[in-house]
N, C-alpha and C positions, 0 to 999 in steps of 0.2 A: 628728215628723209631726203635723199636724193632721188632725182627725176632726169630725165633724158636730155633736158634744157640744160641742164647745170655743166655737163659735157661738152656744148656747142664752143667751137672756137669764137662766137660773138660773147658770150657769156665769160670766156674765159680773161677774155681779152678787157673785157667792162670791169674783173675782179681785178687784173695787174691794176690799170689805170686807178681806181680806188682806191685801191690799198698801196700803191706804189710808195709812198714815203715810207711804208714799213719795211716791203719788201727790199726796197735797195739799201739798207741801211739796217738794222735791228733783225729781218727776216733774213738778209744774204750775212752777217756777222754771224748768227747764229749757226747756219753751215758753216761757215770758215772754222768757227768754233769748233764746232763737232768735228769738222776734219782733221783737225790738228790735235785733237784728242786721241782719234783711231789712229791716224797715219803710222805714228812710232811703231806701232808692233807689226803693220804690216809688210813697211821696210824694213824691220829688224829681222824680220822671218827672211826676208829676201838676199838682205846683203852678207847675212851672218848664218843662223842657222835656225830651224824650228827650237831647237831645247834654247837656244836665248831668248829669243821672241818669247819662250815660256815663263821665263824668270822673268822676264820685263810685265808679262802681264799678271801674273802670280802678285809682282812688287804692285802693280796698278792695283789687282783685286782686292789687299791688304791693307794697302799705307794709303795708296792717293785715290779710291774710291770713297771712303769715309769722309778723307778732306773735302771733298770736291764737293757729299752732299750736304758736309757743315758751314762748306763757303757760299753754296747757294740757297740753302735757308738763310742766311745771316742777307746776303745780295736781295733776297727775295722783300724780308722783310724792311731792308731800308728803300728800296726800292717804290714800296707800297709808300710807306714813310713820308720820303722825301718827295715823290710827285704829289701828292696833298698839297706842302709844303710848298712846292714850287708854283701851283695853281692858286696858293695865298700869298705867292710873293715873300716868301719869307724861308731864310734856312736856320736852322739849328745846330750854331758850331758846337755848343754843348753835348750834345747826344752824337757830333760825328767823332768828338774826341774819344769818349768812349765807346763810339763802335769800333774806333781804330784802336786804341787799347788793348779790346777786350780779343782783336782779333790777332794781334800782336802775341799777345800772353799765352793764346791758344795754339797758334804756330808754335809756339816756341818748345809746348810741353809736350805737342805730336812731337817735331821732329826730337826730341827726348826721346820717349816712348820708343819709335821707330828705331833709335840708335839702338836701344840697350833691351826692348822688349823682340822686335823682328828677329834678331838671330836666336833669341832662345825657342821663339816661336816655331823656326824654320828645323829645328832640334827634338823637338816634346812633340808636334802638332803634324808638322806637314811633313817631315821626314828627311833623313840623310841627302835625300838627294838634292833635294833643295836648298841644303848649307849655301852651294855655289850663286844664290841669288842675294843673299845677305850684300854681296861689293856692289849690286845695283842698286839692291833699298839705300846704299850711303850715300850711293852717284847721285841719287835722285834728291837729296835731304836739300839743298839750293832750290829745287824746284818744288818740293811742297809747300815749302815754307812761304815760298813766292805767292801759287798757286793760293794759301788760306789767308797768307798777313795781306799782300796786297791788291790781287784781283778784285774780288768783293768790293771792295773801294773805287773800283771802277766807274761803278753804278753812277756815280757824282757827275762824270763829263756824261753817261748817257744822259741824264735830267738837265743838267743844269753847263753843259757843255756843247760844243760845236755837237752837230746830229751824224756827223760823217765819225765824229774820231770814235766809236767805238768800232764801227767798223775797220777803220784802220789800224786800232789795238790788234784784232785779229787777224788781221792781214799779215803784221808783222808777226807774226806768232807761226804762220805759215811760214812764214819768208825762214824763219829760225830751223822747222822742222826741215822743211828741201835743203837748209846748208846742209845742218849734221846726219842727218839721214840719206841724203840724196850726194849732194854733190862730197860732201867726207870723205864716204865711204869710198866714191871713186877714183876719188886721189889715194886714199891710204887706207885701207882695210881695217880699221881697227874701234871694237866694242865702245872700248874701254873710254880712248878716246872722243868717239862721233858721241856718245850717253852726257860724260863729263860738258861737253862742248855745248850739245842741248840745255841741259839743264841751270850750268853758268851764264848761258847767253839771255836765256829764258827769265835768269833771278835779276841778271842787271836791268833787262830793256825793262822789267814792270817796275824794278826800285827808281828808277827815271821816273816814270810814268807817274809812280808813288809819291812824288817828290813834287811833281810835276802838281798833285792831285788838292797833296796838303797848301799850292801856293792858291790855287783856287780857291780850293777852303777858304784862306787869311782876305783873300777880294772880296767874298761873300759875306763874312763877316765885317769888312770895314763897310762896306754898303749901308751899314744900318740893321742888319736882319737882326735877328736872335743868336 
């Protein structure tokens, strides 16, 4: 239960101070996050038109809703995992090879599914009109893919990485959304282009990141761990 005290700007100020290493770090990433998730559709309503913004979220409610809550079960669980793990001093390359595997194989057969099941979906299911978002569910197929093989895998610098770089994963992720949505659009009008530009920029910086993830991984393991 909340109480009157709990409101006081002394109270509020004693909760920043406390909690500050969450908050600047894991609690402010966590907005970034969410902002960069919403942002797309509501500059897409802006620069373009409501029926695109429609198709963009129709493809989100379809294709990258699913993934997003397969990549953070899988996040959630290694997550739990691995901080155990880290508070015994010890990692398990074994089990991160096939988390990575397993998350690989599963990107792989979405964006399948998505190629070849979304259009007849948008035919049978959600109707004519929608045929026209099928060229976005393709534009997007770089970025699910990203979004379930390598995000998730993230989780490894938050545990067992510098405390700042998840935050700054998201940050970049931002920075991604204001080019092609923001600044794109300004220069050149165009869907097709500002969607493709997102979602390629979006697959390289995390296969960096991913790459980046697995050379951690190979340090951890020479260490001695498991």
């Amino acid at each position: 239960m909340f109480s009157k005290s709990d409101f006081l700007p002394t109270t509020q100020v004693r909760f920043f101070i406390k909690h500050w290493n969450h908050l600047s770090r894991v609690g402010t990433a966590e907005v970034v996050a969410n902002a960069s998730l919403q942002l797309p559709t509501v500059l897409i309503n802006y620069w373009f038109s409501p029926l695109v913004a429609g198709y963009f979220a129709v493809v989100n409610r379809f294709c990258l809703s699913p993934v997003l809550i397969l990549g953070q079960s899988v996040r959630n669980y290694t997550f739990s995992k691995w901080s155990e793990d880290f508070r015994n001093k010890i990692f398990n390359y074994s089990e991160f090879k096939q988390v990575r595997l397993f998350l690989v194989a599963i990107a792989s057969v979405t964006v399948a599914g998505i190629y070849f099941v979304y259009p007849w979906l948008t035919q049978h299911v959600l109707g004519e009109q929608w045929v026209q978002s099928v060229e976005t569910s393709r534009l997007m197929l770089p970025y699910v893919f990203a979004m379930l093989a390598f995000v998730p895998m993230t989780v490894i610098e938050l545990i067992f990485g510098a405390p700042n770089y998840f935050l700054r994963i998201q940050c970049e992720q931002l920075a991604i959304v204001i080019l092609a949505f923001v600044i794109m659009p300004f220069i050149y009008k165009s869907y097709v282009i500002s969607l493709l530009a997102f979602t390629v920029l979006t697959a390289g910086r995390y296969l960096m990141i991913y790459i980046k993830i697995n050379k951690h991984a190979i340090v951890l393991r020479d260490k001695g761990v498991v």
